[in-house]
SELUM-95220 format. One record per residue: x, y, z of N, C-alpha, C in turn; residue in one letter. Coordinates in steps of 0.05 Angstrom, whole numbers, padded with zeros to 5 digits, always signed. Layout:
// residues N
XYZXYZXYZA/...
This chain:
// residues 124
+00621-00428-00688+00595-00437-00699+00573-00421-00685X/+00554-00419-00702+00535-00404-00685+00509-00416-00666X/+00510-00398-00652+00491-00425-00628+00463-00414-00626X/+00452-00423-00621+00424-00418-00616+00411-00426-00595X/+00393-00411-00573+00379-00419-00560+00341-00423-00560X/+00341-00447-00556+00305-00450-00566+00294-00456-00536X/+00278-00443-00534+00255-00435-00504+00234-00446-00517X/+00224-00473-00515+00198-00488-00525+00195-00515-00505X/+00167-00520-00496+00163-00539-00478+00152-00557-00489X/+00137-00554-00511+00136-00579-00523+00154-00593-00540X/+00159-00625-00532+00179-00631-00543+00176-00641-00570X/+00154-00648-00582+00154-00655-00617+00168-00623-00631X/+00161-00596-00613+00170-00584-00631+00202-00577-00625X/+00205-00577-00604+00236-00583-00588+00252-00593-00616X/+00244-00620-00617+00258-00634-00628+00255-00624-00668X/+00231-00615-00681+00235-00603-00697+00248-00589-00705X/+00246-00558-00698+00262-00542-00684+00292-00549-00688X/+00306-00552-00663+00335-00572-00657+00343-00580-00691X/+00322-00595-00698+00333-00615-00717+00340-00599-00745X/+00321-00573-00748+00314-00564-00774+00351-00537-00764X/+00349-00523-00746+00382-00509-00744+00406-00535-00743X/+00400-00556-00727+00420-00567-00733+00439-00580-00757X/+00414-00582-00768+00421-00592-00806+00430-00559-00821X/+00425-00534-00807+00436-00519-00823+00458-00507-00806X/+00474-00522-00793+00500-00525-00775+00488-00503-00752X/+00470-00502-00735+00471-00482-00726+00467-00503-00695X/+00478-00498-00670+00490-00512-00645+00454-00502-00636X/+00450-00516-00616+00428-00518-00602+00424-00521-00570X/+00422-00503-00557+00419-00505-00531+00389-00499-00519X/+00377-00523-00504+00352-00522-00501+00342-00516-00468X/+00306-00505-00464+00313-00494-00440+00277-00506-00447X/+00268-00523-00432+00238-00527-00428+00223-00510-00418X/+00236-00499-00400+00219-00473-00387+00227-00438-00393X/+00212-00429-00378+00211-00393-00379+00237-00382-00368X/+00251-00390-00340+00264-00393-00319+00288-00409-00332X/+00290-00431-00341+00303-00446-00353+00325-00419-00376X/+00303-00424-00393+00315-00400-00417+00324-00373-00411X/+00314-00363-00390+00329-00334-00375+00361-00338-00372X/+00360-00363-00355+00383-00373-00331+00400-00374-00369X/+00401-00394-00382+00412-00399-00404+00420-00375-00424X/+00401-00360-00437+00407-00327-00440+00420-00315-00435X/+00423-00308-00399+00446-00289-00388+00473-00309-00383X/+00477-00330-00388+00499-00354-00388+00521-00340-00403X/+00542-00360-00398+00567-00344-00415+00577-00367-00420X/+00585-00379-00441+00580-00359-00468+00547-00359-00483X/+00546-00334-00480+00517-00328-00499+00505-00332-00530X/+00477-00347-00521+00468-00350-00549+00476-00327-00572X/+00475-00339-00594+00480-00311-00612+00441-00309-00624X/+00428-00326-00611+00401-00312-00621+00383-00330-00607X/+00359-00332-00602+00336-00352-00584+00314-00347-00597X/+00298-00366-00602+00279-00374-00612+00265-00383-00582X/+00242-00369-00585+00225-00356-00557+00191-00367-00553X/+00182-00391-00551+00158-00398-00545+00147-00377-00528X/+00122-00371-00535+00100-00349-00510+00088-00361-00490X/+00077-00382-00491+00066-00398-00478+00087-00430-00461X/+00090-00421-00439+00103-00434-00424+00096-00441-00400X/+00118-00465-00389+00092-00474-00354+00102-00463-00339X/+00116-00438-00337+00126-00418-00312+00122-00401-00312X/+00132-00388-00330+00134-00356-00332+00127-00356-00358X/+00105-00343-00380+00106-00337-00398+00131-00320-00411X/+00119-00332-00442+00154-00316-00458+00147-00283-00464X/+00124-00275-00454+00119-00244-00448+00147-00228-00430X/+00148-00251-00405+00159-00243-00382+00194-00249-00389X/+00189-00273-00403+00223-00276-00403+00236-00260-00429X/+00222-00250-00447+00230-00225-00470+00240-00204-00444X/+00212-00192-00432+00219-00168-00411+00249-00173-00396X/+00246-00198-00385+00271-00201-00360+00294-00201-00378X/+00294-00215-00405+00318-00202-00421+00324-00182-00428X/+00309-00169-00435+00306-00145-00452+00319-00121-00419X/+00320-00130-00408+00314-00110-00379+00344-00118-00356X/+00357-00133-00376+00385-00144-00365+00404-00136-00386X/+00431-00144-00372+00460-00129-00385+00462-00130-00410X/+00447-00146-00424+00445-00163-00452+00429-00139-00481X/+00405-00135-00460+00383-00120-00474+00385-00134-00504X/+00400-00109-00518+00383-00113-00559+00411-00134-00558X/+00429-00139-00551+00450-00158-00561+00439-00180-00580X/+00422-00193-00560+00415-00223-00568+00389-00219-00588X/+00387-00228-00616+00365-00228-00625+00348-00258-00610X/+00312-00239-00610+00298-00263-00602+00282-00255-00622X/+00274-00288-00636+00243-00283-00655+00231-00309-00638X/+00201-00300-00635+00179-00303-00628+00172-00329-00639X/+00162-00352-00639+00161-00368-00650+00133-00392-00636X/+00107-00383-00645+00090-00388-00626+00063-00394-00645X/+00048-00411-00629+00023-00422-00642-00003-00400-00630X/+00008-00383-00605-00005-00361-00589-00014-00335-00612X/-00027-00342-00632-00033-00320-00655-00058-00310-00652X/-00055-00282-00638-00082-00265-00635-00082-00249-00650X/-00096-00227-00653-00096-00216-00671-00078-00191-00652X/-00052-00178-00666-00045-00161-00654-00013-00169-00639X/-00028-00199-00637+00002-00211-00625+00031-00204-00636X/+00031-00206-00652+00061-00194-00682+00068-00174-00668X/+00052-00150-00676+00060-00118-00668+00072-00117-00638X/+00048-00127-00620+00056-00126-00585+00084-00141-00584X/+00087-00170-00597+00117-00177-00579+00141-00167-00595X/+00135-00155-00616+00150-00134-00642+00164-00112-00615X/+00142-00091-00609+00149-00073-00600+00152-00081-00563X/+00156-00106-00560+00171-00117-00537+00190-00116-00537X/+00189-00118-00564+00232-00125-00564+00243-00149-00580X/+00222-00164-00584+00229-00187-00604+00236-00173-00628X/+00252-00189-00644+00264-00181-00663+00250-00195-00695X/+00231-00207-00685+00219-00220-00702+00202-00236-00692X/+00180-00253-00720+00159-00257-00706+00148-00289-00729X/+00151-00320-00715+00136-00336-00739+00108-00352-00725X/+00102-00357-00743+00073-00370-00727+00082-00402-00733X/+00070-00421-00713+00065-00443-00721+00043-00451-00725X/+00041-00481-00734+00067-00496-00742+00076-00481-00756X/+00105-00491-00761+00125-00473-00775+00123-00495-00802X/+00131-00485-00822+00133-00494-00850+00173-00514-00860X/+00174-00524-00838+00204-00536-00853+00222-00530-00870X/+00204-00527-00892+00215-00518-00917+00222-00483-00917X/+00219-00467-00899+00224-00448-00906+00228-00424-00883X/+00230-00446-00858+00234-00436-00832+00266-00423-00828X/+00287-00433-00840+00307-00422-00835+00312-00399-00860X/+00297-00399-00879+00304-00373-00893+00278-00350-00874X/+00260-00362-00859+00250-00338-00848+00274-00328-00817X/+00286-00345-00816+00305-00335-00790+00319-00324-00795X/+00338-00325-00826+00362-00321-00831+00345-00286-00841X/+00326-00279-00855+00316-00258-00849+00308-00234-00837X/+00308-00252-00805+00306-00234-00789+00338-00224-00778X/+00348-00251-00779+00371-00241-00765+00387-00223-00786X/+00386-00229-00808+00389-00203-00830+00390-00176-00826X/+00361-00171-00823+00351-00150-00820+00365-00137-00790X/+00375-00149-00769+00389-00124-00745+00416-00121-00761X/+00424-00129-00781+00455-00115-00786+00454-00089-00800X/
């Protein structure tokens, strides 16, 4: 089954989130923090993809893309971006970070897992 890891500190969307992959069979392993979601990441057995809040109470998800992206793992693991942090420019910058993708919230329910299944599409 495929697992997923979600890096988000707030828990209404925690539990959104969780709820909206788990109804489309997809396993859920959760990490409140920046630090949290690193440690979980490089874990074995590994997410097959993470869904990456930017805004976090430790280490922003700037830092924890880098510290992935910069370990044994690198492009393995897809991460999309998944953040209410929408500047202008934001997309492109955590694009050419290394995210593999990019949604804004709130996210739309109805149409959040065909934007994931998209991205993850698109690295094959």
């Amino acid at each position: 089954m495929t697992r997923a890891l979600i890096i988000e500190d707030t828990p209404d969307n925690m539990r959104l989130i969780t709820f909206i992959l788990n109804k489309n069979n997809i396993d859920t392993i959760e990490a409140e923090t920046g630090r949290k979601g690193v440690e979980l990441a490089l874990a074995h057995p590994r997410p097959d993809f993470i869904i990456l809040d930017i805004q976090l109470p430790d280490i922003n998800g700037d830092e924890v893309l880098r510290i992935i992206r910069n370990s044994e793992v690198n492009g393995a693991i897809p991460i999309i971006a998944m953040t209410s942090y929408a500047m202008s420019g934001d997309r492109a910058r955590l694009l050419a970070a290394g995210c593999n993708g990019y949604i804004e919230k709130p996210i739309d329910p109805m149409i959040v897992m065909d934007q994931i299944r998209e991205i993850l599409q698109s690295r094959c």
